[in-house]
C-alpha positions as a LaTeX table, in Angstrom:
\begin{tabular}{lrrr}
\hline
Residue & $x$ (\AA) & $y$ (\AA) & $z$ (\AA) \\
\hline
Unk1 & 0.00 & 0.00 & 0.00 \\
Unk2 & 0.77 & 3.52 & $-0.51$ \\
Unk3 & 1.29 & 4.03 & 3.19 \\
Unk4 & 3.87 & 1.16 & 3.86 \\
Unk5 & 5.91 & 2.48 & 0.73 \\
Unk6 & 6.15 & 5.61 & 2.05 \\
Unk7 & 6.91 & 4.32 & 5.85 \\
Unk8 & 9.29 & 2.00 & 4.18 \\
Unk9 & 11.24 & 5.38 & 2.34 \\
Unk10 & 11.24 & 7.20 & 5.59 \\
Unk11 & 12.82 & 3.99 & 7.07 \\
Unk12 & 15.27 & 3.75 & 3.97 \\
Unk13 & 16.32 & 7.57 & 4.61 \\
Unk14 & 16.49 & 7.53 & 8.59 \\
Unk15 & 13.34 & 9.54 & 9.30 \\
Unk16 & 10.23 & 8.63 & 11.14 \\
Unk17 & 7.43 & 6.28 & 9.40 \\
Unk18 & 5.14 & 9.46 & 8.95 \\
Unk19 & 1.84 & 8.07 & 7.01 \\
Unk20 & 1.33 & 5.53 & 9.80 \\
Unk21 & 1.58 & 8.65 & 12.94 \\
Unk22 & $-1.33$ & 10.33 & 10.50 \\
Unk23 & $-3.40$ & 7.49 & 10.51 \\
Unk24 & $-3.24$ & 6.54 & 13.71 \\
Unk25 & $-4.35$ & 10.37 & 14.69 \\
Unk26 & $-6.93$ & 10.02 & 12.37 \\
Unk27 & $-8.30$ & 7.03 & 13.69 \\
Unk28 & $-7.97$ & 8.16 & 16.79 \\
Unk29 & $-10.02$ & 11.22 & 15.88 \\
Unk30 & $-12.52$ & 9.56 & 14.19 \\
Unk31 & $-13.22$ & 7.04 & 17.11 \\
Unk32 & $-13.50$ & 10.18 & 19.30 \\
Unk33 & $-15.69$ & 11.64 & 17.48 \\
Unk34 & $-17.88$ & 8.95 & 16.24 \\
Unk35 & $-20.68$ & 9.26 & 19.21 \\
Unk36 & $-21.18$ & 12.76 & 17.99 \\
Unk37 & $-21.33$ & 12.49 & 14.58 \\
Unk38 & $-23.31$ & 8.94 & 14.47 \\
Unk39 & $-26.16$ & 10.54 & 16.68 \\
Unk40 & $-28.84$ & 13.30 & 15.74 \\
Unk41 & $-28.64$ & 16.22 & 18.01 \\
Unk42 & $-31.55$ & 18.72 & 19.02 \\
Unk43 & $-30.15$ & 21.90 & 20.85 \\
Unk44 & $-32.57$ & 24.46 & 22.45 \\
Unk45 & $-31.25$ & 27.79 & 24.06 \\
Unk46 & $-34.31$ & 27.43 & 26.25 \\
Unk47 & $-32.42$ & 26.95 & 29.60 \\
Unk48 & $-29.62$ & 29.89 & 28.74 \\
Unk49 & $-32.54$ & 32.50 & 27.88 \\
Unk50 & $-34.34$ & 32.20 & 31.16 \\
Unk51 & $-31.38$ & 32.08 & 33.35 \\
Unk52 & $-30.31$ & 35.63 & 31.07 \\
Unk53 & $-33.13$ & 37.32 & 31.77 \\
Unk54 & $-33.22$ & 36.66 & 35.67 \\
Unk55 & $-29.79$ & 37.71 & 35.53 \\
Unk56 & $-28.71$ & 41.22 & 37.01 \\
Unk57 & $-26.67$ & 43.56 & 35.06 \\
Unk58 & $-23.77$ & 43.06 & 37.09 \\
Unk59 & $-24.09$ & 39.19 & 36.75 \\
Unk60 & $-24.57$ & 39.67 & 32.78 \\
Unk61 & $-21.33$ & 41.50 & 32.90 \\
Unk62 & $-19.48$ & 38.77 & 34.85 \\
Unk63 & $-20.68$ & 35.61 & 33.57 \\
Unk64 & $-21.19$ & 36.58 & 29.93 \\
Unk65 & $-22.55$ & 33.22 & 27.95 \\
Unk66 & $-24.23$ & 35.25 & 25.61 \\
Unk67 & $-23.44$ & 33.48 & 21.80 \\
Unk68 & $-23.80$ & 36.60 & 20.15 \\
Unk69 & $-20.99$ & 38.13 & 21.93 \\
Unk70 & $-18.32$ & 35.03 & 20.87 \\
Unk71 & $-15.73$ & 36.36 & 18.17 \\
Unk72 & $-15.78$ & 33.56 & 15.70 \\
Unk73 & $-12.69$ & 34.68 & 14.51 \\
Unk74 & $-10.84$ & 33.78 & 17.39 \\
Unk75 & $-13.11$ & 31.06 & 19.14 \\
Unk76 & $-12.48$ & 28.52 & 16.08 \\
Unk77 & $-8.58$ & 28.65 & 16.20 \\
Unk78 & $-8.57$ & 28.22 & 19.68 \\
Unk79 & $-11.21$ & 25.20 & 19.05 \\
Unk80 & $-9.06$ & 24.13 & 17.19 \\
Unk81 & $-5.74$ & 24.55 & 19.23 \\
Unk82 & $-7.71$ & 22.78 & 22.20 \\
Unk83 & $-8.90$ & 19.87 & 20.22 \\
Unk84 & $-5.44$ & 18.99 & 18.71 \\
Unk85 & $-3.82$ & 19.31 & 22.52 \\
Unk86 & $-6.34$ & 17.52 & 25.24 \\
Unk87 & $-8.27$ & 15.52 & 22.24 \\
Unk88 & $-5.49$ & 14.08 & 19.84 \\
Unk89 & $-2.21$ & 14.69 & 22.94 \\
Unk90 & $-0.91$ & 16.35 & 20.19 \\
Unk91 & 2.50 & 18.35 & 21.17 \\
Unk92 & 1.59 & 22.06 & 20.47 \\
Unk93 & 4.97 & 23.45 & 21.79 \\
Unk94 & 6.41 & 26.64 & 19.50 \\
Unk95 & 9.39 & 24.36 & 17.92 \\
Unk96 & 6.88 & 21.53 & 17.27 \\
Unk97 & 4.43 & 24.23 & 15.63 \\
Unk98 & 7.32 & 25.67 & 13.77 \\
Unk99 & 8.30 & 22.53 & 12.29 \\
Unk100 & 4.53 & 21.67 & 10.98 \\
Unk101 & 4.66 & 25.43 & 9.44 \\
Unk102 & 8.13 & 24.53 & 7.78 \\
Unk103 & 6.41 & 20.58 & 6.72 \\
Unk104 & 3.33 & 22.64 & 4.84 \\
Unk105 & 5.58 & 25.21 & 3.49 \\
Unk106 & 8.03 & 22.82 & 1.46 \\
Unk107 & 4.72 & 20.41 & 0.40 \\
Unk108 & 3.08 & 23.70 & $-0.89$ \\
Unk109 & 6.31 & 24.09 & $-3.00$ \\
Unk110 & 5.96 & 20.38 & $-3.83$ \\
Unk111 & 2.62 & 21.19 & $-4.81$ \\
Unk112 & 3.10 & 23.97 & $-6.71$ \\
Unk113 & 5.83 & 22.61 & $-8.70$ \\
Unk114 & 4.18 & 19.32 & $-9.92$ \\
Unk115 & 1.13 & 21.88 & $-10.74$ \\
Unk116 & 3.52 & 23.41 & $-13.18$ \\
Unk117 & 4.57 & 20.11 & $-14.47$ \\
Unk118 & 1.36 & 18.62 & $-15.05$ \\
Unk119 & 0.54 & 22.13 & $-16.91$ \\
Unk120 & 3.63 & 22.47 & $-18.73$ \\
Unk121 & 3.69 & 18.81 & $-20.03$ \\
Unk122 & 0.01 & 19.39 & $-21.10$ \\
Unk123 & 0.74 & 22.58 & $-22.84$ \\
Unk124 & 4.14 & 20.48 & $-24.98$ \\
Unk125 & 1.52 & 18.05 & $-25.81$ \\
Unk126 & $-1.00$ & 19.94 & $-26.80$ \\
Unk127 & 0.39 & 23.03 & $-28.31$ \\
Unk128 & 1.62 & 20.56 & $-31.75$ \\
Unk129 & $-1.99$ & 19.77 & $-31.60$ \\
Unk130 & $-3.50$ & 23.44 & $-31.29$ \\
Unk131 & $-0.87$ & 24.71 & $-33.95$ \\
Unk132 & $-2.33$ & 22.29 & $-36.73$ \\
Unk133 & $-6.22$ & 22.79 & $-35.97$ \\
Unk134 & $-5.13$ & 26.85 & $-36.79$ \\
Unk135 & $-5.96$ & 27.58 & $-40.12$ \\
Unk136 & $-2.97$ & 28.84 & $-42.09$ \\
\hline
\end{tabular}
């Protein structure tokens, strides 16, 4: 399979068997998740609109709950942050984030520049083709 070749590379070339960390975290993931996402949920805001309104001002201040106040913005990365730590143990340490930045930087050059292969070996394929359908 595609990810024992790949282990079997990293192995060849010293580095860490990377496709099988990945899918174990995804596994992982997706077993944590699977009692959430296997179920159909019904959420009222029933409960969190009466308690608002017997609320004082002072109280409202202080224990603010109110969704319309949450910055999207920032909640998700921090979601997202949280989930990775305490959900997957992932380590979320500066160098460890550093190196994942540097990992998607060089496979976003790798990207890019089999982009520009695939489109320059379809242009020297077709361009032959293109310059005979042009009438002369």
């Amino acid at each position: 399979s595609t990810q024992s070749t790949g282990d079997g590379l990293c192995y060849v070339t010293g580095k860490k068997a990377m496709l099988l960390r990945a899918y174990d975290k995804i596994h992982k993931a997706s077993k944590t998740f699977t009692f959430f996402t296997r179920r159909e949920w019904t959420w009222t805001d029933d409960n969190c609109n009466m308690l608002m309104s017997k609320m004082s001002d002072v109280d409202k201040r202080l224990y603010n709950f109110n969704v319309s106040d949450i910055v999207w913005e920032e909640y998700y990365p921090n979601y997202f942050r949280g989930t990775k730590r305490y959900i997957l143990k992932e380590d979320m340490s500066p160098a460890k984030l550093e190196e994942a930045r540097a990992t998607q930087a060089r496979w976003n050059v790798i990207s890019n520049v089999a982009i520009l292969v695939f489109i320059a070996t379809l242009l020297y394929f077709l361009y032959p083709v293109l310059v005979s359908l042009t009438p002369s």
